[in-house]
BAROVO-261738 format. One record per residue (C-alpha): residue in three letters; x, y, z. Coordinates in steps of 0.5 Angstrom, whole numbers, padded with zeros to 4 digits, always signed. Layout:
ALAXYZ
...
end
This chain:
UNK+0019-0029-0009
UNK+0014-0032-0014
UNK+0010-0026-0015
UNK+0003-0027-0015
UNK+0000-0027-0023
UNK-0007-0025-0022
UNK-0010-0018-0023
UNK-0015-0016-0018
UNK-0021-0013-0020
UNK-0022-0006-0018
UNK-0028-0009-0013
UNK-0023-0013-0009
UNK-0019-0007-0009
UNK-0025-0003-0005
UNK-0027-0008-0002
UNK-0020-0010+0002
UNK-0019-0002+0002
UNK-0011+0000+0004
UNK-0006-0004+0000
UNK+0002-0003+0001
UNK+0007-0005-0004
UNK+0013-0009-0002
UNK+0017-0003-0001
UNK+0011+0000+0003
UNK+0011-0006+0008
UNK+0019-0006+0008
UNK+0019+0002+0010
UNK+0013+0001+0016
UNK+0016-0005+0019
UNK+0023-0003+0019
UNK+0025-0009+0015
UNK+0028-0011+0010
UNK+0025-0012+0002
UNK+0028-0019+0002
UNK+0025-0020+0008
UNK+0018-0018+0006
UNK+0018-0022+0000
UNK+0021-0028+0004
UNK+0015-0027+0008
UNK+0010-0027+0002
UNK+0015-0033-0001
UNK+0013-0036+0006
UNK+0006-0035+0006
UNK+0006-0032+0012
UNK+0002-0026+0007
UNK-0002-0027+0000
UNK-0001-0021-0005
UNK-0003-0020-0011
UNK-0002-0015-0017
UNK-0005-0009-0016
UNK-0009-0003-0020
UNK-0008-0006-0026
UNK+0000-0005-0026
UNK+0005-0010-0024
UNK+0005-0007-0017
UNK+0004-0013-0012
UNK+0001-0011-0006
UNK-0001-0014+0001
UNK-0007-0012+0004
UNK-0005-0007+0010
UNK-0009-0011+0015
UNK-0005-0018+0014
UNK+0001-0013+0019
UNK+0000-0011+0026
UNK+0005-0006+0029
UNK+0012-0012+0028
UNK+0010-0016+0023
UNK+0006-0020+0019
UNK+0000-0023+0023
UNK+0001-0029+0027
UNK-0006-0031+0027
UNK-0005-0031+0019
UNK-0002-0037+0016
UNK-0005-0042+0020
UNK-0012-0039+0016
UNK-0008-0039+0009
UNK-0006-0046+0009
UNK-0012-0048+0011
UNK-0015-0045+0005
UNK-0009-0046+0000
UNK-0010-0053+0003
UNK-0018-0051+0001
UNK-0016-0051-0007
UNK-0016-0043-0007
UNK-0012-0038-0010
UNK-0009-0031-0007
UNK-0014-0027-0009
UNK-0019-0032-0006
UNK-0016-0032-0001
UNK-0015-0025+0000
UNK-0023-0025-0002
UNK-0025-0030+0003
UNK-0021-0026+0008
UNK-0025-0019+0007
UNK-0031-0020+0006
UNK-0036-0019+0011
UNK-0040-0025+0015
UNK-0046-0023+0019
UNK-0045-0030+0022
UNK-0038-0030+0025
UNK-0039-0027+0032
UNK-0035-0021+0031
UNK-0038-0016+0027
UNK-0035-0015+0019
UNK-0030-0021+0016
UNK-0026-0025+0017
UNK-0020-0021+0018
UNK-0024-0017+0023
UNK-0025-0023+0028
UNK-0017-0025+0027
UNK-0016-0018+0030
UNK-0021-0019+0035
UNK-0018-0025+0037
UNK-0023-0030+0034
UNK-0018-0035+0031
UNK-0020-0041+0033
UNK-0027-0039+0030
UNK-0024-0037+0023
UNK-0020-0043+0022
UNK-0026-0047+0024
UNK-0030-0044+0018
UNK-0024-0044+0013
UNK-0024-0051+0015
UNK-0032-0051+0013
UNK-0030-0048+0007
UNK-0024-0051+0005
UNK-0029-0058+0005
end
């Protein structure tokens, strides 16, 4: 796994709220670490190194009771495509919109099933 080399500023931190470490994530899921890693190596999630610490951490919202989210990757490629990084990425995902439909961030619109309009702004973004 490359494990991501940015640091997070305790804002981010804030802002995102529950972060799980790579174990946390294999223990709620029932999965195994390789697993877990493979998807962080796959980007199916972004991470980045947390608290200051070389813990890498994945924000909790990027998992439903399975797995990782399946609306996720698409809006990560897209917005890796875009020229941004993990903690941009993560950023971008969390910060609140007043725009969208939905009330709240990105994130929150991928929950509430309003992926086509997260991908169309991460396009938007990514330009």
């Amino acid at each position: 796994m490359s494990a991501p080399s940015q640091s997070l500023d305790p804002d981010l931190e804030a802002l995102v709220g529950e972060w799980l470490t790579v174990p946390e994530v294999a223990e709620r899921l029932g999965m195994p670490l390789s697993r877990v890693r493979q998807s962080i190596a796959e980007r199916e999630v972004v991470a980045a190194r947390i608290g200051g610490r070389s813990v890498v951490a994945v924000p909790a919202r990027f998992y439903d009771e399975v797995g990782p989210r399946a609306d996720l990757k698409g809006t990560i490629t897209v917005l890796a495509d875009g020229g941004m990084d993990d903690v941009q990425i993560i950023r971008w995902l969390f910060t609140p919109d007043e725009s969208l439909p939905v009330p709240g961030a990105p994130i929150d619109a991928l929950w509430a099933g309003r992926k086509r309009e997260v991908r169309r702004r991460a396009q938007a973004e990514a330009l």
